[in-house]
NUKE-59531 format. One line per 3 residues: number of its first residue (from 1); their letters; for each residue x, y, z negated of N, C-alpha, C. Coordinates in Angstrom, 3 decimals, padded with zeros to 6 digits, always signed. Each point is the difference from the previous one (the first is absolute). Layout:
REM residues N
NUM> a> X/Y/Z/X/Y/Z/X/Y/Z; ...
This chain:
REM residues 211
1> xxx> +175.562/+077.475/-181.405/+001.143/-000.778/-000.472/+000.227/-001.197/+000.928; +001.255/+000.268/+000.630/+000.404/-001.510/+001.051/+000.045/-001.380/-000.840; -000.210/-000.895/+000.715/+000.311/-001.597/-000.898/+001.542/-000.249/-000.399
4> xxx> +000.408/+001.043/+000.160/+001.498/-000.128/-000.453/+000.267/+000.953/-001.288; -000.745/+000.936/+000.067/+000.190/+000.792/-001.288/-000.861/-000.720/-000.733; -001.242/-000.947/-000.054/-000.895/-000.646/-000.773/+000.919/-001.091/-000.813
7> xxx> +000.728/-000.663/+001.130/+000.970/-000.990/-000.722/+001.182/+000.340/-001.220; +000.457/+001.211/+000.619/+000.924/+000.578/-001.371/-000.640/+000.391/-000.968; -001.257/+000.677/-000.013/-000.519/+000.392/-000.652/-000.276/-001.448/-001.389
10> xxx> -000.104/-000.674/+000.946/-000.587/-001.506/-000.847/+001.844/-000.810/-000.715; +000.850/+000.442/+000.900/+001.295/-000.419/-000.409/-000.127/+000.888/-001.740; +000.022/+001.027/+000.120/+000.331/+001.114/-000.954/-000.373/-000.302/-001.238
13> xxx> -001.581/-000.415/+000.391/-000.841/-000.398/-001.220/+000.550/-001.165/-000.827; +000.786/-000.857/+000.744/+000.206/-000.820/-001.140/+001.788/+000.230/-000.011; +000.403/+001.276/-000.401/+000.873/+000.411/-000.327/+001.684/-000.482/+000.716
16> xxx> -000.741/+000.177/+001.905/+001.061/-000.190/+000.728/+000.289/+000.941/+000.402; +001.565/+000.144/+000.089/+000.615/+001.459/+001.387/+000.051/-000.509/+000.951; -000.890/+000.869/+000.854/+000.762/-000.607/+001.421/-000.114/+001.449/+001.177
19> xxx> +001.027/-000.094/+001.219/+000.158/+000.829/+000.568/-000.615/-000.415/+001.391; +000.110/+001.134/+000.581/-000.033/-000.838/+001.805/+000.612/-000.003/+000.529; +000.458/-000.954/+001.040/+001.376/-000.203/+000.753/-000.078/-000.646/+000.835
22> xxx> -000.084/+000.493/+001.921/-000.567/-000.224/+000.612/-001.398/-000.624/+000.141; -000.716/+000.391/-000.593/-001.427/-000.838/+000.031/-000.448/-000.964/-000.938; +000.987/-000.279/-000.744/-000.239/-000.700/-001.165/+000.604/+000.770/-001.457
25> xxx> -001.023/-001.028/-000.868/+000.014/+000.629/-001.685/+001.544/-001.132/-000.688; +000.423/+000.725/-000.298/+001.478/-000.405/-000.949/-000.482/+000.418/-001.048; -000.086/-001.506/-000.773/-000.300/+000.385/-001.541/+001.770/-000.420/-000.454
28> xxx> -000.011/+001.363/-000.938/+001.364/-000.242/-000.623/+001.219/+000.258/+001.417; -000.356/+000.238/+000.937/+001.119/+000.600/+001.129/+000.422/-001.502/+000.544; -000.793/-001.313/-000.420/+000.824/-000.951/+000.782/-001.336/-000.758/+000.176
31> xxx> +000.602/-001.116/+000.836/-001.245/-001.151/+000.490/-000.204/-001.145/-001.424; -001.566/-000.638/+000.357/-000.693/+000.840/+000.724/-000.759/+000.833/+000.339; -000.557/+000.528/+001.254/-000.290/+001.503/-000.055/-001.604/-000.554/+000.898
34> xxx> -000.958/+000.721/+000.106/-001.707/-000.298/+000.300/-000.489/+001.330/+000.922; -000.819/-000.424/+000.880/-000.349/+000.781/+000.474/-001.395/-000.259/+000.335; -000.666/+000.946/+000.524/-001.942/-000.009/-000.136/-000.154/+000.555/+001.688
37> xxx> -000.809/-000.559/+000.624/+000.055/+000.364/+001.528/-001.296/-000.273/-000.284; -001.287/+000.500/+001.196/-001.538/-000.419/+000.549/+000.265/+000.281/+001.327; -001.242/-000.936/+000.341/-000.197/-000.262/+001.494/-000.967/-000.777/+000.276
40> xxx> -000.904/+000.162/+000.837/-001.187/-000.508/+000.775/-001.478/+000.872/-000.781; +000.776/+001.211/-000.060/-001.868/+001.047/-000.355/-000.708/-000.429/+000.951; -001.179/-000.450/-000.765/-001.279/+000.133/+000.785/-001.203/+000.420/-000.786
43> xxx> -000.787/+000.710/+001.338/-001.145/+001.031/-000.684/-001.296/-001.117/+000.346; -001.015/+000.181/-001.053/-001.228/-001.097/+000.338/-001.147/+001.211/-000.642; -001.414/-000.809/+000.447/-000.945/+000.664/-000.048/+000.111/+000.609/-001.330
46> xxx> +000.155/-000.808/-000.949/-000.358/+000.240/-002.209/+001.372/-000.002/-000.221; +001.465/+000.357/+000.676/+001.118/-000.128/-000.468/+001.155/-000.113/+000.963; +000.967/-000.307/-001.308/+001.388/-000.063/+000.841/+000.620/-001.368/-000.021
49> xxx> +001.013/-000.092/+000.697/+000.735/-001.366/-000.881/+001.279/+000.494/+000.343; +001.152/-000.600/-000.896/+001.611/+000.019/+000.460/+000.899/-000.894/-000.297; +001.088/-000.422/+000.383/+001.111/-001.024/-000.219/+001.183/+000.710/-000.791
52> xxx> +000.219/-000.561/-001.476/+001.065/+000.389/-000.208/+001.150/-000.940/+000.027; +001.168/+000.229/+000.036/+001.100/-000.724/+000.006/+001.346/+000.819/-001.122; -000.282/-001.385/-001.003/+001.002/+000.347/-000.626/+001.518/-000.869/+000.653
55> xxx> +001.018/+000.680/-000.548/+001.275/-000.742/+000.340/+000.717/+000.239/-000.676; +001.116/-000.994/-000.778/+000.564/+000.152/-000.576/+001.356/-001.171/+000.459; +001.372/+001.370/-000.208/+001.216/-000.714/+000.902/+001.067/-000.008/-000.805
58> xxx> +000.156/-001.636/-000.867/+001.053/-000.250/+000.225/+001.454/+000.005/-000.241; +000.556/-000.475/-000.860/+001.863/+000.129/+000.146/+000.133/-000.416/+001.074; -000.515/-001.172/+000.139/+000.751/-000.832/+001.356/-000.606/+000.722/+001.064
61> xxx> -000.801/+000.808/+000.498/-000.622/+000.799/+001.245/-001.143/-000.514/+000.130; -000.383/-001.264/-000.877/-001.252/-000.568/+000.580/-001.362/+000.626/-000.559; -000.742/+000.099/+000.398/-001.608/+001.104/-000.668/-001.170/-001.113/-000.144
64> xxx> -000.330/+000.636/-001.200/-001.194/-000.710/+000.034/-001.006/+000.595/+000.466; -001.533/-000.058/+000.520/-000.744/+000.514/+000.345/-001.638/-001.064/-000.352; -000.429/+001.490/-000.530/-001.271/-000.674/-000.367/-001.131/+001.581/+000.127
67> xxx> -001.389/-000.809/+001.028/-000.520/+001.047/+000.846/-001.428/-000.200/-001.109; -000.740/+001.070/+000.001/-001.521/+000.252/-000.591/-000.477/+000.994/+000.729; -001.652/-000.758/-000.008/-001.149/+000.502/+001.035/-000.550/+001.444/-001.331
70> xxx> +000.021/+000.930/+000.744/-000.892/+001.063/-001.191/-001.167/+000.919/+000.971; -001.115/-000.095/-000.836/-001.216/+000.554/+000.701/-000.411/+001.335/-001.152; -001.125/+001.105/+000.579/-000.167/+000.922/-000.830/-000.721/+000.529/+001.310
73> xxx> -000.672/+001.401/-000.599/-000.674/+001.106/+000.412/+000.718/+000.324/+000.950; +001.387/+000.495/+000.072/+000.557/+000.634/+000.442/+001.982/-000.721/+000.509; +000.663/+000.614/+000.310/+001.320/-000.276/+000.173/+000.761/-000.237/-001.021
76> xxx> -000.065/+000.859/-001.426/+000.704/+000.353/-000.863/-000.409/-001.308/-001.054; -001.405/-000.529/-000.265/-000.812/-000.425/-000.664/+000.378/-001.212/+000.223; -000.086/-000.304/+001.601/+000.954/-001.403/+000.153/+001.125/-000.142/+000.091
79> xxx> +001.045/+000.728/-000.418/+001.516/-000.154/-000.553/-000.058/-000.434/-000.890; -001.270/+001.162/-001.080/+000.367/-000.735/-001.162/-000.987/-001.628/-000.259; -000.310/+000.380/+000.218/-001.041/-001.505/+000.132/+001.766/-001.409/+000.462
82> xxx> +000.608/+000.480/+000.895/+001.001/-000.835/+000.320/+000.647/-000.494/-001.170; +000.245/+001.464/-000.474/+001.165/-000.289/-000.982/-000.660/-000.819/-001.426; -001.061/+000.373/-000.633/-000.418/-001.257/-000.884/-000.024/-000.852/+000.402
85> xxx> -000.115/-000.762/+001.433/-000.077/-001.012/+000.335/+001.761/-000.874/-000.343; +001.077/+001.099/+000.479/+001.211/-000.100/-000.061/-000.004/-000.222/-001.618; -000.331/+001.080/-000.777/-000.168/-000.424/-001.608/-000.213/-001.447/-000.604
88> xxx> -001.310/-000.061/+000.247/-000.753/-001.371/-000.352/+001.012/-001.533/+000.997; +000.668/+000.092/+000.590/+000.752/-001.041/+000.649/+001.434/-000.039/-000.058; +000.721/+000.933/+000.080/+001.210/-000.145/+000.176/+000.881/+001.097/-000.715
91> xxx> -000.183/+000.990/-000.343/+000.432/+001.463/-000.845/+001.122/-000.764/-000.671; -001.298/-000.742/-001.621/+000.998/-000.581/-000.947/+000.987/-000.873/+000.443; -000.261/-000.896/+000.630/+001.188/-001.022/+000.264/+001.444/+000.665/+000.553
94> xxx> -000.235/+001.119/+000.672/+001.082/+000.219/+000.758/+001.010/+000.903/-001.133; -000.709/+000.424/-001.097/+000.040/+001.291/-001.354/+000.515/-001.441/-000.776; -000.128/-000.719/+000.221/+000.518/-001.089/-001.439/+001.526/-001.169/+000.909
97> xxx> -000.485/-000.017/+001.304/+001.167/-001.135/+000.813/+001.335/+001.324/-000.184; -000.088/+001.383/-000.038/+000.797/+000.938/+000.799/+000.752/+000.844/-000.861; -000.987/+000.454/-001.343/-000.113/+000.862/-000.594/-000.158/-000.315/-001.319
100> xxx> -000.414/-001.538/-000.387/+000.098/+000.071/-001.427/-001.079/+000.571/-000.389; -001.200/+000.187/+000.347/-001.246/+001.238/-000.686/-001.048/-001.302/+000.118; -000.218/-000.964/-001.275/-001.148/-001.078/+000.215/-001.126/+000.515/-000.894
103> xxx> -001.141/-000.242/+000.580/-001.477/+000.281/-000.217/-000.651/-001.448/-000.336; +000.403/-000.099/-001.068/-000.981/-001.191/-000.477/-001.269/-000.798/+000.672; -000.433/+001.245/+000.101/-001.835/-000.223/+000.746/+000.081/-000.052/+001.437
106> xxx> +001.065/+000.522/+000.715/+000.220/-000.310/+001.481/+000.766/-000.958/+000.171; +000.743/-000.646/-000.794/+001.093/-000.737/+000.473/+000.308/-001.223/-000.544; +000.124/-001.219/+000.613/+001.005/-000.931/-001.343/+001.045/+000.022/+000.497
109> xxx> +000.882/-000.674/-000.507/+001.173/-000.038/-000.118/+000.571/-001.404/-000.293; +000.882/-000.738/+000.349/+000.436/-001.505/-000.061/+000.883/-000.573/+000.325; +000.997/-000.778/-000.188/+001.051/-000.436/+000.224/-000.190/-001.733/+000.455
112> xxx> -000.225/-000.052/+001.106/-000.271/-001.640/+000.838/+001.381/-000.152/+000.075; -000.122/-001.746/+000.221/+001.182/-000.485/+000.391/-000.127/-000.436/+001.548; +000.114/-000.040/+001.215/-000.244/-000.120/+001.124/+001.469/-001.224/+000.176
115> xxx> -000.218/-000.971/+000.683/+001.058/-000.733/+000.616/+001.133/+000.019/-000.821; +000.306/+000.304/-001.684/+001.186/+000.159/-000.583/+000.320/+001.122/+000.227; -000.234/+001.379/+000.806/+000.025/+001.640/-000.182/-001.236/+000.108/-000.897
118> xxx> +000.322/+001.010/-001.061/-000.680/+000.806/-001.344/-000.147/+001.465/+001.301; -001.483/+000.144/-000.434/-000.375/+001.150/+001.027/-000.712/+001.306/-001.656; +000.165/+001.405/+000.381/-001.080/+000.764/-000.744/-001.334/-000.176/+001.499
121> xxx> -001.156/+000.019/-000.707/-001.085/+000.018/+000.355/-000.754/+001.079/-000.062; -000.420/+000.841/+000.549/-000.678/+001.075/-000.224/-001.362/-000.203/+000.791; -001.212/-000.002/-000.846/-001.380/-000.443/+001.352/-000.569/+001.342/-000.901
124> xxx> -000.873/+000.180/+001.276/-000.884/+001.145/+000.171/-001.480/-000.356/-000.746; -000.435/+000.696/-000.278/-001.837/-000.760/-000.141/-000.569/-000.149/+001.045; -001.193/-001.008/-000.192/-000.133/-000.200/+001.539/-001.111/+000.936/+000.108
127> xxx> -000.146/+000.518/+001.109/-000.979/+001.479/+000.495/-000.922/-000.621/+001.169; -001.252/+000.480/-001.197/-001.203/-000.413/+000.519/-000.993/+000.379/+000.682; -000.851/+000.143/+000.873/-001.063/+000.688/+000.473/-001.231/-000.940/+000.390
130> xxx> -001.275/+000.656/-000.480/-000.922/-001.079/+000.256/-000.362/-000.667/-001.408; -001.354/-000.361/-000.053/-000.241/-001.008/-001.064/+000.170/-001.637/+000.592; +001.098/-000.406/-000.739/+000.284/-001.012/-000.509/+001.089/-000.660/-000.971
133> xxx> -000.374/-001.110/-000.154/+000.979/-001.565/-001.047/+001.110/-000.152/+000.593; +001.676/+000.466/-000.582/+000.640/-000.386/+000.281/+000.121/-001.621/+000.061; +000.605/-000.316/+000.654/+000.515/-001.852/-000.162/+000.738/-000.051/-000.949
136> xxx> -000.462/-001.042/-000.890/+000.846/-000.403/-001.164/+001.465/+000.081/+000.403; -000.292/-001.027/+000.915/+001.532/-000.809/+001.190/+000.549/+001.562/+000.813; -000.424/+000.322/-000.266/+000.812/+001.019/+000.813/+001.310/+000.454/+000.244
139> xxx> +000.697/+000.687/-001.331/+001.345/+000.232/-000.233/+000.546/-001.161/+000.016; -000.171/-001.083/-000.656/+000.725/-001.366/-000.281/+000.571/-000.201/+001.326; -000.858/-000.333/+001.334/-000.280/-000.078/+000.770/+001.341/+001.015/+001.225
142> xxx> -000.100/+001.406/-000.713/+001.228/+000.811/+000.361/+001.309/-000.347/-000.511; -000.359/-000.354/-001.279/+001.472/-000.300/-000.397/+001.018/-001.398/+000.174; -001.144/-000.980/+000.494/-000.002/-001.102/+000.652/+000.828/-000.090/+001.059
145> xxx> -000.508/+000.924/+001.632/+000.669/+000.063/+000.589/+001.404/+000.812/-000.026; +000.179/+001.111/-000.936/+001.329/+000.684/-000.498/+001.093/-000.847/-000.331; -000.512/-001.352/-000.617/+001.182/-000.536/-000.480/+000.227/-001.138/+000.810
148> xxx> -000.969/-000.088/+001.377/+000.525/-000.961/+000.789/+000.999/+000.709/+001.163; -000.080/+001.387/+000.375/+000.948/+000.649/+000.380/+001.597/-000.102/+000.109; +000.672/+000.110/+001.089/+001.266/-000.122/+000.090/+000.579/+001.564/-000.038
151> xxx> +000.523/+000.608/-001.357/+000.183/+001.106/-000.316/+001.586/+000.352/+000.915; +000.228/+000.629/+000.323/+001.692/+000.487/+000.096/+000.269/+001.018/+000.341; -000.758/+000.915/-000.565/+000.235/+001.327/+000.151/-000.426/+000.502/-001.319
154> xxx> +000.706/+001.050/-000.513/-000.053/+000.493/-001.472/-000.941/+000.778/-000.357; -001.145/+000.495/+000.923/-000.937/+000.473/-000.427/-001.194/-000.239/+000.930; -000.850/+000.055/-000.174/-001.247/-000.370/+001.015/-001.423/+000.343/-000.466
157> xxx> -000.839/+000.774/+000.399/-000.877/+000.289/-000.067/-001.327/-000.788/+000.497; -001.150/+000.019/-000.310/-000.954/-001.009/+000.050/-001.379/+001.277/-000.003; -001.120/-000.925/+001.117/-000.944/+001.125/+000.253/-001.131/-001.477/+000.103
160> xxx> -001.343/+000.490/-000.293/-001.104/-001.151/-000.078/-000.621/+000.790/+000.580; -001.427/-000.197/+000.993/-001.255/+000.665/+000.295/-001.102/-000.982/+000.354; -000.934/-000.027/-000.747/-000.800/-000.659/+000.610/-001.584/+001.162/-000.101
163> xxx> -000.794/-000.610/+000.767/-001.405/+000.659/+000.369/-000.775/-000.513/-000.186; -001.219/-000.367/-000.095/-001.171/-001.224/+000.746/-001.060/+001.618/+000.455; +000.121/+000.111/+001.344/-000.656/+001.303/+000.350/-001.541/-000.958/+000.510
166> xxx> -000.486/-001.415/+000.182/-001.306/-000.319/-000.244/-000.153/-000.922/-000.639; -000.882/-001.182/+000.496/-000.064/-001.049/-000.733/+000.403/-001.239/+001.584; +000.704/+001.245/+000.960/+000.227/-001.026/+001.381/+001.516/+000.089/+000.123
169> xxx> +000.659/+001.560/-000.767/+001.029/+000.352/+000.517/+000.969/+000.328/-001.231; +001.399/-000.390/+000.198/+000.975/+000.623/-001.044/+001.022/+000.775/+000.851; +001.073/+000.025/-000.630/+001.170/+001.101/-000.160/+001.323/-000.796/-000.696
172> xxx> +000.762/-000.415/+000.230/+001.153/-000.062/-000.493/+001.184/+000.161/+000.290; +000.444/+001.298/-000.727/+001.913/+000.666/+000.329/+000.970/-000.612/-001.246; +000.645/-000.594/+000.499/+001.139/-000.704/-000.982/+001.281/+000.608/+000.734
175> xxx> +000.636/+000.396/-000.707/+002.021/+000.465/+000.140/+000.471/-000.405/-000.716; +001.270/-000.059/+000.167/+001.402/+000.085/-000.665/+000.790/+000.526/+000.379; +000.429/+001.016/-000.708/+001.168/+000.887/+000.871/-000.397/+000.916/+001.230
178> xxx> -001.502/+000.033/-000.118/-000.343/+000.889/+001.009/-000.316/-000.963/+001.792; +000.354/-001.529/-000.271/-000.092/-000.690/+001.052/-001.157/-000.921/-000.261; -001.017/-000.096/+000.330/-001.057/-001.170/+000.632/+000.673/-001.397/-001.306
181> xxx> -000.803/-000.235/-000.509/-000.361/-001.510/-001.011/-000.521/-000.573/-000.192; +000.290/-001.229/+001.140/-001.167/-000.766/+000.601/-000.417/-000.982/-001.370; +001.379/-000.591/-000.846/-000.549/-001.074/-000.802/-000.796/+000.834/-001.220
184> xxx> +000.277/+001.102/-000.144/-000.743/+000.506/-001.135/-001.578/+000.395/+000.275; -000.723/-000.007/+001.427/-000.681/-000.013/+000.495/-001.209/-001.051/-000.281; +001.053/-001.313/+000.531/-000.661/-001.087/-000.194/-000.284/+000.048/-001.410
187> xxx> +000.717/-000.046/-000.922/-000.385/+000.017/-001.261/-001.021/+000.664/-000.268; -000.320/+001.080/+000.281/-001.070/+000.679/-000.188/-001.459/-000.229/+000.681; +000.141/-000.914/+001.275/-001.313/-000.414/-000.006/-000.471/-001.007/-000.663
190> xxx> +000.743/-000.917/-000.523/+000.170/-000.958/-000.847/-000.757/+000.467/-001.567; -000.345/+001.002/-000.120/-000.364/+000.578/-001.270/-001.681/+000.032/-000.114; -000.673/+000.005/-001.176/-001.224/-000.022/+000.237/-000.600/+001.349/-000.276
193> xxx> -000.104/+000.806/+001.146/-000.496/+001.274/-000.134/-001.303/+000.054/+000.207; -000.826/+000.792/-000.669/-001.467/+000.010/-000.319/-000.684/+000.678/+001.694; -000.780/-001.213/+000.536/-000.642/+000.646/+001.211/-001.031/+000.888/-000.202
196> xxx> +000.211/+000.699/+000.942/-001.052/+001.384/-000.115/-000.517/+000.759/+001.148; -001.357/+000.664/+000.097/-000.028/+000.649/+001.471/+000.375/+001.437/-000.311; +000.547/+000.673/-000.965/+000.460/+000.985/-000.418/+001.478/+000.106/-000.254
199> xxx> +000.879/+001.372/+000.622/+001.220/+000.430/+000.067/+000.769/+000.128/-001.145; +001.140/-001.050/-000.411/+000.227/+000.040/-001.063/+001.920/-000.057/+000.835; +001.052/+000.643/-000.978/+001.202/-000.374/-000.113/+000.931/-000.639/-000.810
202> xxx> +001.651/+000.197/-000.334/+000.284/-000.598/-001.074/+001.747/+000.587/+000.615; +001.001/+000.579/-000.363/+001.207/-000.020/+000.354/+000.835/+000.068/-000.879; +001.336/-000.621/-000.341/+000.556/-000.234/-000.876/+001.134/+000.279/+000.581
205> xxx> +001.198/+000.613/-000.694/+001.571/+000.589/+000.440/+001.081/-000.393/-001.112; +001.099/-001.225/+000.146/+000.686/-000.088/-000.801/+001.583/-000.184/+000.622; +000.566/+000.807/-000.844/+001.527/-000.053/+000.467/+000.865/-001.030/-001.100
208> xxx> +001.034/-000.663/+000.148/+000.861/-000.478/-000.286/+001.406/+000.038/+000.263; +000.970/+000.067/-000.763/+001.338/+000.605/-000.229/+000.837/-001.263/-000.590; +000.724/-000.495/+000.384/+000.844/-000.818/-000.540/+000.614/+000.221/-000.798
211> x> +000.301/-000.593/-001.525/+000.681/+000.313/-001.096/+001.418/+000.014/+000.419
């Protein structure tokens, strides 16, 4: 099964139509429409690893894109390994910003006031790996810098990553819109994350829609 029939397959389940049309899934015959691509197989001594890339495009032409690392035995094993990863981070949000299909347990849901614009809020849970203590400060901390933001565009998507891969070294990917976010960055080292000489993560995905 290709990562493209995996994705409809997963459209279906929660009681979407969708077709293919040029390379992408049309739920309901209009945008927007998602598509499932991999890339960067690699074979290792005890395994595999792979890159998936979801994408999703758009009235206005613009796509969102959000990529997951998947490992397994084999090729197939780390697709799917991708795609829970895609599950556990970003699935629901895009099923509740798009589609109206909200999951309580994956999702909140919220109506901020940003700068005098009323936004819907849709945040992801945040997806964890590794033993540890979230930061109390954490979200506050996200939502902090959200509302210091100069919004002017009617929809915008939001991506968090952080790592602590020792107790010498971190990791931090912040976007908006798919572009580099430097102040949301800063914010995030600013946070008191639990030091450790053990590999721990944390990524969080929230979209917002202007009322």
């Amino acid at each position: 099964m290709s990562p493209q029939e995996i994705l409809a397959k997963m459209l279906y389940a929660q009681d979407l139509t969708c077709i293919e049309y040029k390379d992408w899934l049309l739920v309901d015959e209009q945008l927007p429409a998602m598509r499932a691509d991999t890339f960067d197989y690699k074979e290792y001594e005890n395994g595999v690893s792979i890159r998936l890339d979801i994408t999703l495009l758009l009235q206005n032409k613009k796509a969102i894109s959000e990529s997951f690392l998947g490992i397994g035995k084999d090729k197939y094993s780390a697709i799917q390994n991708a795609f829970q990863n895609f599950v556990a981070n970003s699935f629901h949000v895009f099923l509740a910003a798009f589609w109206q299909i909200n999951n309580d347990e994956q999702i909140g849901i919220e109506e901020w006031n940003i700068n005098g614009d009323l936004w819907n809020v849709y945040i992801g849970n945040f997806g964890c790996k590794g033993d540890f203590n979230i930061p109390e400060n954490l979200f506050k901390t996200i939502e902090e810098q959200i509302q210091e933001e100069n919004l002017e565009e009617d929809i915008y998507w939001l991506r968090i990553y952080y790592a602590n891969i020792n107790d010498k070294e971190i990791m931090i990917e912040t976007l908006k819109n798919n572009e580099v976010w430097p102040e949301m960055e800063k914010k995030l080292r600013s946070v008191s994350w639990v030091p450790s000489d053990k590999f721990y993560s944390l990524r969080n995905f929230i979209i917002l829609k202007r009322k």
